[in-house]
DRENLOFI-657339 format. One line per field, with one value per residue (C-alpha): residue number from 1; x, y, z. Coordinates in Angstrom, 2 decimals. Example, Ala and Ser with C-alpha at 12.3 -4.5 7.8 and 13.67 -1.06 7.14 Angstrom:
residues 2
num: (1; 2)
px: (12.30; 13.67)
py: (-4.50; -1.06)
pz: (7.80; 7.14)
//
This chain:
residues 154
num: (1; 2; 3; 4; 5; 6; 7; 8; 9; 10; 11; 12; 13; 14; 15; 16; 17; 18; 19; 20; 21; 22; 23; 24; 25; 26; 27; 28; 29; 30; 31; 32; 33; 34; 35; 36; 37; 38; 39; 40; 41; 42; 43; 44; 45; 46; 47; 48; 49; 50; 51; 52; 53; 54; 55; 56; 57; 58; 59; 60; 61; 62; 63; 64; 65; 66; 67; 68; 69; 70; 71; 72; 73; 74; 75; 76; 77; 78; 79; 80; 81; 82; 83; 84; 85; 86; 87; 88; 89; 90; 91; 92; 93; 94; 95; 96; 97; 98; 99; 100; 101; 102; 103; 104; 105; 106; 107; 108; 109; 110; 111; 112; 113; 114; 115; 116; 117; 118; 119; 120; 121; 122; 123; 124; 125; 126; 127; 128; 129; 130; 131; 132; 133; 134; 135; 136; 137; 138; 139; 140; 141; 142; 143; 144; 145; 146; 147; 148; 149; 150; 151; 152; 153; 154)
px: (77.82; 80.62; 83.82; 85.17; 84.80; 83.29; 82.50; 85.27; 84.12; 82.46; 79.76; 77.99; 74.33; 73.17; 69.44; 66.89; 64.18; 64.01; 62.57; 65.80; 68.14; 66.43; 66.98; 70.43; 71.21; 69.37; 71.31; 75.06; 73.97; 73.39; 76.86; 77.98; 78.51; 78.06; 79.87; 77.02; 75.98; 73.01; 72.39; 69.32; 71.46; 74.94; 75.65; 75.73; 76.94; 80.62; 80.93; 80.36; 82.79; 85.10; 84.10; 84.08; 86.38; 84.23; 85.31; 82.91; 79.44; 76.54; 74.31; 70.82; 71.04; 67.78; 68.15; 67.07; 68.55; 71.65; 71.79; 74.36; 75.92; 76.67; 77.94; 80.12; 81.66; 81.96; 83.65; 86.18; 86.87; 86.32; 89.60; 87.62; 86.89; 87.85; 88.85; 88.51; 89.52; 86.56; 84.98; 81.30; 78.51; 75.48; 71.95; 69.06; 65.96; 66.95; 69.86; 69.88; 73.57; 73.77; 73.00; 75.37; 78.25; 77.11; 78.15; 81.07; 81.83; 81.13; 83.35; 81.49; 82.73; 79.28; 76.11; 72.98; 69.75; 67.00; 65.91; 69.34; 70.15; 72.82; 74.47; 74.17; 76.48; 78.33; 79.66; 80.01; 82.20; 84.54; 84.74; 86.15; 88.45; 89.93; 90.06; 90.95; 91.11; 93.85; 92.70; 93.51; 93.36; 92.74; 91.64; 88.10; 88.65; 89.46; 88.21; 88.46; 89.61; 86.65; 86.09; 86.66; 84.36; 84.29; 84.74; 81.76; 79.97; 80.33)
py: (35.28; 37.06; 37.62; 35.53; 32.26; 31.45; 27.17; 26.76; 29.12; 27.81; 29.60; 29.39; 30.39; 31.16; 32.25; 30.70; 31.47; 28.29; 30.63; 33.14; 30.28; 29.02; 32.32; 32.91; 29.28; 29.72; 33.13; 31.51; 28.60; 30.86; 32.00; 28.51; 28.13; 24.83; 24.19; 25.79; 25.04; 26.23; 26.64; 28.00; 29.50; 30.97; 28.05; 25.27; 28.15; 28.48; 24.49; 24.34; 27.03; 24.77; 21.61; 23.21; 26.12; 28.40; 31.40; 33.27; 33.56; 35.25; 35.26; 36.95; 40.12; 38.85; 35.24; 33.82; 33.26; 34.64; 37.11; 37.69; 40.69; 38.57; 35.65; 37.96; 38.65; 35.41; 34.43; 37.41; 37.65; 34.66; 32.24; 29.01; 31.12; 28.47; 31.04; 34.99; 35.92; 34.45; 37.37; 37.82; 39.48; 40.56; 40.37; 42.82; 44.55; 46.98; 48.93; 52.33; 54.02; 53.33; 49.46; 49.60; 51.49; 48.58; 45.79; 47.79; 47.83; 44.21; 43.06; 42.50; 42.99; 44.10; 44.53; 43.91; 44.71; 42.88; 41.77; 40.66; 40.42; 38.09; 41.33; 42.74; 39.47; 39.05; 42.99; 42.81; 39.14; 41.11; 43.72; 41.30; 39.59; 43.03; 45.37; 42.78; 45.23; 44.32; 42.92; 45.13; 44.39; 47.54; 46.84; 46.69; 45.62; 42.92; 42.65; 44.34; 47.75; 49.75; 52.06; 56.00; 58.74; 59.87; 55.69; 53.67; 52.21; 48.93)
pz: (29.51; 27.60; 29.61; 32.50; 32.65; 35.75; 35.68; 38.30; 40.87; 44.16; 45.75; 48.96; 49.53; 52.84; 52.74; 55.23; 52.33; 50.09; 46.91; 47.46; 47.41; 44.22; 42.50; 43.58; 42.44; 39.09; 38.61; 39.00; 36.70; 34.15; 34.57; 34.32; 37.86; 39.08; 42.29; 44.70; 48.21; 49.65; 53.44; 55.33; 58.23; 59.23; 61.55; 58.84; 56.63; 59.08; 58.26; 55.03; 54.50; 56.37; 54.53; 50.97; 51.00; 48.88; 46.62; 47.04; 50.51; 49.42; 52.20; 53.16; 55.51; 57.52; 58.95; 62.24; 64.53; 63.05; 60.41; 57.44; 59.55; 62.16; 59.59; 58.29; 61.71; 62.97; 59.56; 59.76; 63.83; 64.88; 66.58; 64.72; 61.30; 58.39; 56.30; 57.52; 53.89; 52.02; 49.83; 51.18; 49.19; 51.22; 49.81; 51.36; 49.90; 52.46; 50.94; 52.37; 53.22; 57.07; 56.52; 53.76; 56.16; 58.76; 56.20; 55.02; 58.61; 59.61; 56.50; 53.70; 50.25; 48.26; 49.11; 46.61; 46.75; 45.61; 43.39; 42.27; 38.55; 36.47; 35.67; 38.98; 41.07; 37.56; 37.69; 41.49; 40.72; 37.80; 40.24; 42.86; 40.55; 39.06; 41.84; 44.73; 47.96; 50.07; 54.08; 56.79; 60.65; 63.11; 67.25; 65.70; 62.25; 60.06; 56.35; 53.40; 52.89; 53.31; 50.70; 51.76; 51.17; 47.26; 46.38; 45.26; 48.74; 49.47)
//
């Protein structure tokens, strides 16, 4: 891929389907990413995150017992969270606006639909690394900026 060089980058998987984690896996290799863990669920996902310190959770919106939303809020509200600032993309096949505002709203960064695409994650990566939204922390809140109506969604 032309453009940033993405070899050093560590991802996380969390999918508890073994084909999804395949794809996702096959998709950042052909980015040159080679530092990837894959998980099947958000509670090995929390200690890996601890473990590895990776730059960058994509996780599955549907898991049992826990699903991505709730990943994402354990990883940004939680006392133990090893690292509330991790960016977090979200992966559904259901993307319509008020799961995307729930995401947005839990503290996820993106959220793809599937099937996901090299140039889908790769934009949604350049997008990370050149428009970094700053965190913010309200009674309710902690994550990213969310985006304000007339901005892209999240």
């Amino acid at each position: 891929m032309a453009g940033y060089d993405l070899k050093r980058l560590r991802v996380l998987i969390v999918d508890d389907n073994k084909y999804m984690r395949k794809i996702l896996r096959t998709v950042l290799e052909a980015m040159a990413i080679t530092d990837i863990a894959c998980v099947d669920n958000a509670i090995d996902a929390i200690e890996i995150v601890r473990e590895r310190k990776p730059d960058l959770v994509i996780a599955d919106w549907m898991m049992e017992p826990i699903d991505g939303i709730a990943l994402t809020r354990a990883l940004r509200n939680e006392q133990s969270s090893p690292d509330p600032f991790v960016p977090i993309f979200l992966i559904t096949g259901h993307a319509d606006k008020d799961l995307v505002l729930t995401a947005r709203d839990a503290g996820v960064h993106e959220v793809l639909s599937k099937p996901v695409s090299i140039g889908g994650i790769y934009k949604r990566i350049v997008k990370l690394v050149e428009h970094p939204r700053p965190f913010i922390r309200t009674p309710d809140y902690f994550g990213p900026e969310p985006r304000r109506k007339g901005s892209e969604a999240a």
